[in-house]
FILUM-84786 format. One record per atom (N, C-alpha, C): z negated, y, x; residue in three letters. Coordinates in pm, whole numbers, padded with zeros to 5 digits. Each point is the difference from the previous one (the first is absolute). Layout:
REM FILUM-84786
{node {Z, Y, X}, ala}
...
This chain:
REM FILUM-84786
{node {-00102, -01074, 01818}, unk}
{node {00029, 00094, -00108}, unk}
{node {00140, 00056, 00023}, unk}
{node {00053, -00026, -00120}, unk}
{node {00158, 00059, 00062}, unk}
{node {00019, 00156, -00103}, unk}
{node {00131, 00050, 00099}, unk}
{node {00012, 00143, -00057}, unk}
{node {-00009, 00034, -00105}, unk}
{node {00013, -00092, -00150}, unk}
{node {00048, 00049, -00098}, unk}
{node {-00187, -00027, -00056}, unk}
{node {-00115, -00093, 00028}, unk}
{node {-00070, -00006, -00001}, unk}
{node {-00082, 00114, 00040}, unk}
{node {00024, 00057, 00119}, unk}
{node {-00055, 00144, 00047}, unk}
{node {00010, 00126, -00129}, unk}
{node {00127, 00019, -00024}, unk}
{node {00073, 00084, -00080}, unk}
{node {-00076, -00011, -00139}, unk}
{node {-00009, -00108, -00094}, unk}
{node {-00124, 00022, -00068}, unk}
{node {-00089, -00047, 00010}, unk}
{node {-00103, 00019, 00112}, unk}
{node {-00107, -00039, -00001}, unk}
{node {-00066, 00211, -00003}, unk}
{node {00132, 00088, 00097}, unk}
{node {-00024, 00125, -00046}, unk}
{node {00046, 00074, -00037}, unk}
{node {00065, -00063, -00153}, unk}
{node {00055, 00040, -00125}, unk}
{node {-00150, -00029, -00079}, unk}
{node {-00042, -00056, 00024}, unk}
{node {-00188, -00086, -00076}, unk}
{node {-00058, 00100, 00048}, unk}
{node {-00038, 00069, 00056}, unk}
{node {-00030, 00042, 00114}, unk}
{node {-00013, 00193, -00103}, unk}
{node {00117, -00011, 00069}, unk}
{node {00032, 00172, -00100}, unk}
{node {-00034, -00022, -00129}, unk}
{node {00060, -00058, -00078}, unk}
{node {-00075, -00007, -00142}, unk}
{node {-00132, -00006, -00029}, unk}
{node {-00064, -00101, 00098}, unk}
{node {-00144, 00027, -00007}, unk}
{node {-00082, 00128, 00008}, unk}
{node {00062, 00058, 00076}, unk}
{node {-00040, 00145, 00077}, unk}
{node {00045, 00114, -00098}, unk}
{node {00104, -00098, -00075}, unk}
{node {00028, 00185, -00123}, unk}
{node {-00033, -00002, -00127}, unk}
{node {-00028, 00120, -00048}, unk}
{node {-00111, -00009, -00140}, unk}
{node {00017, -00085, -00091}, unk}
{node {-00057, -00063, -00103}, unk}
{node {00035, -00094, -00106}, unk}
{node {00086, 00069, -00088}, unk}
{node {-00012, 00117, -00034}, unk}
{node {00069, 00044, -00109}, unk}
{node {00198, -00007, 00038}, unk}
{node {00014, 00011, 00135}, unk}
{node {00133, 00037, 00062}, unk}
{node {00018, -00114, 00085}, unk}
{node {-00039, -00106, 00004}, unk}
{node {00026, -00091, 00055}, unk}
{node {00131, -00099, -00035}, unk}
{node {00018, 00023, -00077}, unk}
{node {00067, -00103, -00124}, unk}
{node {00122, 00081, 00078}, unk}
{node {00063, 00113, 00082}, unk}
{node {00106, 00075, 00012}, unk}
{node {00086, -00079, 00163}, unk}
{node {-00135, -00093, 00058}, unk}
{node {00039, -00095, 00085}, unk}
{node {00110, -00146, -00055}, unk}
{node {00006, -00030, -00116}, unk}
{node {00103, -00086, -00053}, unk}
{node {00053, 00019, 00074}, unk}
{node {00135, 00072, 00019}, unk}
{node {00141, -00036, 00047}, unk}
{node {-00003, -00098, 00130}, unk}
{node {-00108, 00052, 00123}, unk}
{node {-00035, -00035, 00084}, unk}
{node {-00063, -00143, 00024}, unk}
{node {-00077, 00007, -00081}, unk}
{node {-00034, -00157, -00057}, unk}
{node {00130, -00086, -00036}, unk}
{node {00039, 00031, -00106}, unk}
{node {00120, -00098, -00023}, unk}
{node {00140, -00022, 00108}, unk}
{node {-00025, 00088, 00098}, unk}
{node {00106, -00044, 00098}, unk}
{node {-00031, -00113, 00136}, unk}
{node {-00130, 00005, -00015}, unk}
{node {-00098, -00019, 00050}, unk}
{node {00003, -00202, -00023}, unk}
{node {-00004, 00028, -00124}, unk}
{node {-00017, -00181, -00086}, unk}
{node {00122, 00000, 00003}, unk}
{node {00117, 00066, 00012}, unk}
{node {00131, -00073, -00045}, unk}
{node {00027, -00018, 00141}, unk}
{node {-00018, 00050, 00133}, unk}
{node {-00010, -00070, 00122}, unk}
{node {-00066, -00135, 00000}, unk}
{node {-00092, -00047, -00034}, unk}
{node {-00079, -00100, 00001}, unk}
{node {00120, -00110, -00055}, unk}
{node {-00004, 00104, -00140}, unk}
{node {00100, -00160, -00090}, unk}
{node {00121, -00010, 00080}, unk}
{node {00062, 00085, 00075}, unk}
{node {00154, -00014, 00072}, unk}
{node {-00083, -00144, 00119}, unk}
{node {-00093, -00021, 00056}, unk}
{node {-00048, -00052, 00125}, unk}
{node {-00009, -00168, -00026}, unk}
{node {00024, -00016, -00171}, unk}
{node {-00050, -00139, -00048}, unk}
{node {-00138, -00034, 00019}, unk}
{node {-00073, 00067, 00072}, unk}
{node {-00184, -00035, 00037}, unk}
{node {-00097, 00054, -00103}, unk}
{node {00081, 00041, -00074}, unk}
{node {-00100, 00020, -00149}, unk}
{node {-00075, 00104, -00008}, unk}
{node {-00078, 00104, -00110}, unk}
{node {-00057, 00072, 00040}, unk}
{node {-00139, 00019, -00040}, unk}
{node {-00046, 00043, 00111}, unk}
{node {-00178, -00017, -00024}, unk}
{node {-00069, 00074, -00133}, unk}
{node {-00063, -00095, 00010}, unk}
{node {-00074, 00035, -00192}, unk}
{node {-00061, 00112, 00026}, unk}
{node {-00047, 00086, 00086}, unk}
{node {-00072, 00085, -00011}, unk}
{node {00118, 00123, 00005}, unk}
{node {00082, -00019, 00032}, unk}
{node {00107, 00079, -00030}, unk}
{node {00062, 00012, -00134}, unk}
{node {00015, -00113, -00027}, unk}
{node {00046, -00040, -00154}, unk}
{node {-00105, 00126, -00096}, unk}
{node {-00108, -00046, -00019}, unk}
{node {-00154, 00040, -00044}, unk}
{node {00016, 00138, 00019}, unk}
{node {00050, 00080, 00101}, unk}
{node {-00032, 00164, 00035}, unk}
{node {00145, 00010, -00050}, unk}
{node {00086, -00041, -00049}, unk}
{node {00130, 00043, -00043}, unk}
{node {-00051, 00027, -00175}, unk}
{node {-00030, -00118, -00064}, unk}
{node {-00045, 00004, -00131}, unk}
{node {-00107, 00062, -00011}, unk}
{node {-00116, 00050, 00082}, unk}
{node {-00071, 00105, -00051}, unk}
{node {00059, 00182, 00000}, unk}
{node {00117, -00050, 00107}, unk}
{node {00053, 00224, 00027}, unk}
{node {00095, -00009, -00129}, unk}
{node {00048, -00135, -00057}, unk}
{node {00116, -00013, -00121}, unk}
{node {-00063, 00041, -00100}, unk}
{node {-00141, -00042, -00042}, unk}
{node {-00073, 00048, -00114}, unk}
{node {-00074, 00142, 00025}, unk}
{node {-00014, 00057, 00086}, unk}
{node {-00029, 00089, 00028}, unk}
{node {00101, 00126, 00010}, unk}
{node {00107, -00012, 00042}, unk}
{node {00154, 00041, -00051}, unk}
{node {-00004, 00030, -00195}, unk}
{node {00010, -00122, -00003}, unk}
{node {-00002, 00008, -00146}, unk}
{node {-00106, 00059, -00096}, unk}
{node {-00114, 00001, 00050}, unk}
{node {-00115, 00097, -00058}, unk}
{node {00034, 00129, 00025}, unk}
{node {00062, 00047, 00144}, unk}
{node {-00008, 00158, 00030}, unk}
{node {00158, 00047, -00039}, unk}
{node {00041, -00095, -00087}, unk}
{node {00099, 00097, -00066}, unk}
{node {-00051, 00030, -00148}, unk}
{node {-00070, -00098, -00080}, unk}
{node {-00034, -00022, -00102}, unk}
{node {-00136, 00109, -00015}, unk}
{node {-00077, 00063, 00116}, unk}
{node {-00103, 00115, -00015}, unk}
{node {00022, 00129, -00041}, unk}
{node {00171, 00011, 00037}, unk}
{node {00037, 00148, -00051}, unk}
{node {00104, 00011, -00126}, unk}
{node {-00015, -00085, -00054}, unk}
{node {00097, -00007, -00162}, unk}
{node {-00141, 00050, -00084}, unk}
{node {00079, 00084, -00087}, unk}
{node {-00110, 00090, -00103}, unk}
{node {-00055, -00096, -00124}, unk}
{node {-00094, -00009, -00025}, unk}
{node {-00044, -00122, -00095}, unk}
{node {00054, 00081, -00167}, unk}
């Protein structure tokens, strides 16, 4: 397991552990996270991929909860 493997395995890790509603506030961390991966040429793991596009739609819902209908 190499370092950058460690690094999000507890970035996965914390997000898991923090509420659903505020979770989505882990992005930035995530995406620095996969853009290490893509700098490495070794591609990046789908389950990473997968927890990026669920905090993206989830982002996008918890801005869209507080606009006045």
């Amino acid at each position: 397991m190499t370092e950058l493997d460690t690094t999000a395995q507890a970035i996965v890790s914390e997000i898991a552990a923090t509420d659903p509603v505020t979770r989505h506030q882990h992005l930035d961390k995530l995406h620095e996270v996969i853009s290490r991966y893509a700098l490495t040429g070794n591609g990046i793991p789908v389950r990473l991929r997968q927890l990026q596009e669920d905090l993206t739609n989830e982002a996008i819902e918890a801005r869209f909860d507080n606009l006045p209908v």
